[in-house]
Backbone as numpy.savetxt, mean C-alpha at the origin, in Angstrom:
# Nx Ny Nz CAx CAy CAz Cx Cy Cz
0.63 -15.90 25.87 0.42 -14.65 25.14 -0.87 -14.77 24.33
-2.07 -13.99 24.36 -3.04 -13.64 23.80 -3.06 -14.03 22.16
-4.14 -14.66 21.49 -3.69 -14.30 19.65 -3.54 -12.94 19.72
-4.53 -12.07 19.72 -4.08 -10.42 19.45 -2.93 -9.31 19.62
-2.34 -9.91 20.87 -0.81 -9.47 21.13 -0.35 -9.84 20.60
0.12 -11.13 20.45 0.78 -11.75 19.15 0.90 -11.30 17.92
-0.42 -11.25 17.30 -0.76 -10.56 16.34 0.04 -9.24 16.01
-0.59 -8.51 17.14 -0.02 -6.66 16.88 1.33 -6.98 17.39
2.08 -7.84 17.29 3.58 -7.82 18.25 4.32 -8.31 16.71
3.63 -8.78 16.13 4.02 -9.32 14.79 4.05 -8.53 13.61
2.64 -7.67 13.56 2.33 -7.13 12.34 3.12 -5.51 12.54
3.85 -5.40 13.77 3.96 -4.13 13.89 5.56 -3.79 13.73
5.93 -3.27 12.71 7.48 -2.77 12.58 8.65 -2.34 13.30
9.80 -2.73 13.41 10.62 -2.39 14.52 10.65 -0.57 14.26
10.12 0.07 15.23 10.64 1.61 15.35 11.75 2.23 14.99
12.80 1.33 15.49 14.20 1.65 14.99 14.54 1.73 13.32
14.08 0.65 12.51 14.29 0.12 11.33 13.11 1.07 10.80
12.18 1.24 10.96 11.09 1.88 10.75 11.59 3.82 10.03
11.92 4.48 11.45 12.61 5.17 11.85 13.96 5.43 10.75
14.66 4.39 10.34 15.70 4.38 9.67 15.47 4.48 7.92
14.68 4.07 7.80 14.08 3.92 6.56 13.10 4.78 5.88
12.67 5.46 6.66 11.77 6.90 6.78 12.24 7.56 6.37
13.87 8.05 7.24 15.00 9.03 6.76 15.66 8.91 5.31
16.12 7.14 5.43 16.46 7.49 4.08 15.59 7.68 2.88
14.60 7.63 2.93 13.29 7.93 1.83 13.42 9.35 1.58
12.75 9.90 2.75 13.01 11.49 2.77 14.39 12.17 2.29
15.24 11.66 2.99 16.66 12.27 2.37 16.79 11.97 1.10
16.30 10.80 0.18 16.53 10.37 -1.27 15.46 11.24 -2.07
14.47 12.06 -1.41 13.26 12.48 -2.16 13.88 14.16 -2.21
14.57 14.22 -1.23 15.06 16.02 -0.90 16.77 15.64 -2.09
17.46 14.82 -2.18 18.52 14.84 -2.89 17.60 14.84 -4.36
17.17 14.12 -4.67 16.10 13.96 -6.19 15.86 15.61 -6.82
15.16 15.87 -5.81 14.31 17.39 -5.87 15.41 18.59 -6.29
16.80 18.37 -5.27 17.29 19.42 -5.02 18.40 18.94 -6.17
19.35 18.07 -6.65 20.36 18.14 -7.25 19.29 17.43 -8.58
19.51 18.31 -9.49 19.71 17.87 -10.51 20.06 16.72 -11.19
21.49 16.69 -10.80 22.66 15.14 -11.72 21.06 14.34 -10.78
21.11 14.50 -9.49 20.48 12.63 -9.29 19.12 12.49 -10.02
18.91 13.25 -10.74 17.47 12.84 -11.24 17.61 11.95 -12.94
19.22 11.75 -13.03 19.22 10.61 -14.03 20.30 9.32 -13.83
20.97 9.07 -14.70 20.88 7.50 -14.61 22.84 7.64 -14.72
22.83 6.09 -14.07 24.64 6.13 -14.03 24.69 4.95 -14.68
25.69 4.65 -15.17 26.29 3.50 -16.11 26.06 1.81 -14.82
26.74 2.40 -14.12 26.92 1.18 -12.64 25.59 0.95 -11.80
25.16 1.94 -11.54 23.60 1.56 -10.73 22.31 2.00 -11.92
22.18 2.56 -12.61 21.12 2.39 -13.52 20.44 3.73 -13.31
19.05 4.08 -12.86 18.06 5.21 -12.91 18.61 5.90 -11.30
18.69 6.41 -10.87 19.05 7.10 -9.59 17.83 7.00 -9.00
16.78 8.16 -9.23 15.82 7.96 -8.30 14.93 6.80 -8.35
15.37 6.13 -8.64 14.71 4.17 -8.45 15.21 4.26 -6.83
16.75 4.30 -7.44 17.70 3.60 -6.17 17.65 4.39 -5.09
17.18 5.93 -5.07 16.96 7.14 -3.62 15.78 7.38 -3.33
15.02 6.89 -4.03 13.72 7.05 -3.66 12.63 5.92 -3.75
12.45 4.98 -5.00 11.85 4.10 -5.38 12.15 2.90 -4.10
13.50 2.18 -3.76 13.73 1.51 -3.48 13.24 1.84 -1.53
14.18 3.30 -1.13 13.72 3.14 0.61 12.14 3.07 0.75
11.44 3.83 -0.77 9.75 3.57 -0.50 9.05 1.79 -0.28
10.06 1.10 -1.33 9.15 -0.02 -0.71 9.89 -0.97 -0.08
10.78 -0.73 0.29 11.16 -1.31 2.12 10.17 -0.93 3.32
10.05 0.86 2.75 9.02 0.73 3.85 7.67 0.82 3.94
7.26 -0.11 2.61 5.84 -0.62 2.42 6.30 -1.94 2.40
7.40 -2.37 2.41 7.63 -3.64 3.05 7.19 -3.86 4.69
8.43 -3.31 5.74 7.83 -3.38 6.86 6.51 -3.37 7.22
5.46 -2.51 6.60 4.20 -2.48 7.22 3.16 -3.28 6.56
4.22 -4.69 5.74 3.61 -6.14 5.35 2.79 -5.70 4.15
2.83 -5.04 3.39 2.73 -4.51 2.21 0.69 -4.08 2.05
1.00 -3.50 3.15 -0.78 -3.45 3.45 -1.24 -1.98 2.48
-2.42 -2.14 2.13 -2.76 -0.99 1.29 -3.59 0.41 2.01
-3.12 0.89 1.42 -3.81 2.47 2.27 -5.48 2.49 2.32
-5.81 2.91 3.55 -7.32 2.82 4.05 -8.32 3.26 2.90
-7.58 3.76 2.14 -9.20 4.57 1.09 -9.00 3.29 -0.02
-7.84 2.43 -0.38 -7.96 1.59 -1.38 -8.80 0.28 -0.53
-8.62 0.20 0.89 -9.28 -0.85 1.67 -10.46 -0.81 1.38
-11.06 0.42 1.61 -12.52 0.85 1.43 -13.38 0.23 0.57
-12.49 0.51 -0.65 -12.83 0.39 -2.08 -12.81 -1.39 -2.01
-12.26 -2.16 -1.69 -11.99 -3.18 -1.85 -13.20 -4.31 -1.21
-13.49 -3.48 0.44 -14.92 -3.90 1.32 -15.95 -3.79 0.64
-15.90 -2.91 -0.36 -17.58 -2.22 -1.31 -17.55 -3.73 -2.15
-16.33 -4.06 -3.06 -16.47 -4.92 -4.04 -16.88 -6.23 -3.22
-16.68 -6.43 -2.21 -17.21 -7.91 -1.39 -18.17 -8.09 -1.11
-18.80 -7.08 -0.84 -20.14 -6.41 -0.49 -21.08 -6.63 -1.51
-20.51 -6.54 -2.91 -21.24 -6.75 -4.22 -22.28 -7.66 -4.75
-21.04 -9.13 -4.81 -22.15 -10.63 -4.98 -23.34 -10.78 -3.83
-22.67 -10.02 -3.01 -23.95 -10.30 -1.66 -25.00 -9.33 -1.81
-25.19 -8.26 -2.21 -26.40 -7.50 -2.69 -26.82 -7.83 -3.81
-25.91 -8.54 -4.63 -26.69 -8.85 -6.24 -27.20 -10.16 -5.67
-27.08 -10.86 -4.78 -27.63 -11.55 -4.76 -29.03 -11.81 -3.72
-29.25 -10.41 -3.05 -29.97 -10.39 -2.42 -31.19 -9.75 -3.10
-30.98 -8.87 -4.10 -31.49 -8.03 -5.36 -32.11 -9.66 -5.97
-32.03 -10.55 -6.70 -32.48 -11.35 -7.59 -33.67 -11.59 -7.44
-34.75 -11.60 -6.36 -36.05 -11.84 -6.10 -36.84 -10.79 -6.71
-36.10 -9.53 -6.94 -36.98 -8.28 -6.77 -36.61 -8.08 -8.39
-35.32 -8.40 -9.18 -35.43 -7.87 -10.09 -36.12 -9.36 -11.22
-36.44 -10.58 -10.65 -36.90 -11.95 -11.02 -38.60 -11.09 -11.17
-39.09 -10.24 -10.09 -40.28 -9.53 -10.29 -40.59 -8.57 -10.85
-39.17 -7.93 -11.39 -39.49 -6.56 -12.26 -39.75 -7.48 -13.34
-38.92 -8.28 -14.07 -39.21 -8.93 -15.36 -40.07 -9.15 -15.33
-40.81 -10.37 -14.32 -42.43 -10.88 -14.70 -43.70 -9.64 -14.88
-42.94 -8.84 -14.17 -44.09 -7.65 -14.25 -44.51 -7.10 -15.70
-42.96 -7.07 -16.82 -42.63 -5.98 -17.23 -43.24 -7.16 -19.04
C-alpha cells in the first residue's frame, strides 16, 4: 500500500460514525433553539447545551483529527512565512540604517 493511501485511509473518518454524529449535533442544535427548558442546566448532567450541542461538536472535530478550518490554516502559513522574510529583509534594512 502506497504512503498516501495509507495516509488518506487513515486521516479519513468512518462515514457511518461521521454520518452519526452530524445528526446528533444537528438534532442537539434544533432541540437547544426550539425548547426552551434545554437551554439550561439539570442538577445530574450540569449545562444542557454543553451536553446537545458542545459535546456531538467536538467528537466531530474529533474524527477529522482535530484539524483547523482552511482560513485559520492560512493564517498560520503567513506566520511561517514571517522569520523567513524578516530574514531575508536584514541586508536592505542593515542599508537603510547606514544610509540614514
Amino acid at each position: 500500500m502506497a504512503e498516501s493511501s495509507r495516509r488518506s485511509a487513515v486521516e479519513t473518518p468512518d462515514p457511518r460514525v461521521l454520518r452519526c454524529v452530524r445528526q446528533l449535533a444537528l438534532a442537539g442544535i434544533a432541540l437547544v433553539v426550539v425548547w426552551p427548558a434545554l437551554r439550561g442546566s439539570s442538577a445530574w448532567l450540569g449545562w444542557l447545551p454543553l451536553w446537545l450541542v458542545g459535546m456531538p461538536l467536538s467528537a466531530w472535530w474529533a474524527l477529522h483529527r482535530f484539524r483547523l478550518p482552511a482560513a485559520w490554516r492560512g493564517r498560520q502559513a503567513v506566520r511561517r512565512r514571517g522569520p523567513q522574510a524578516r530574514r531575508a529583509r536584514r541586508p536592505l534594512r542593515a542599508r537603510w540604517q547606514q544610509a540614514a
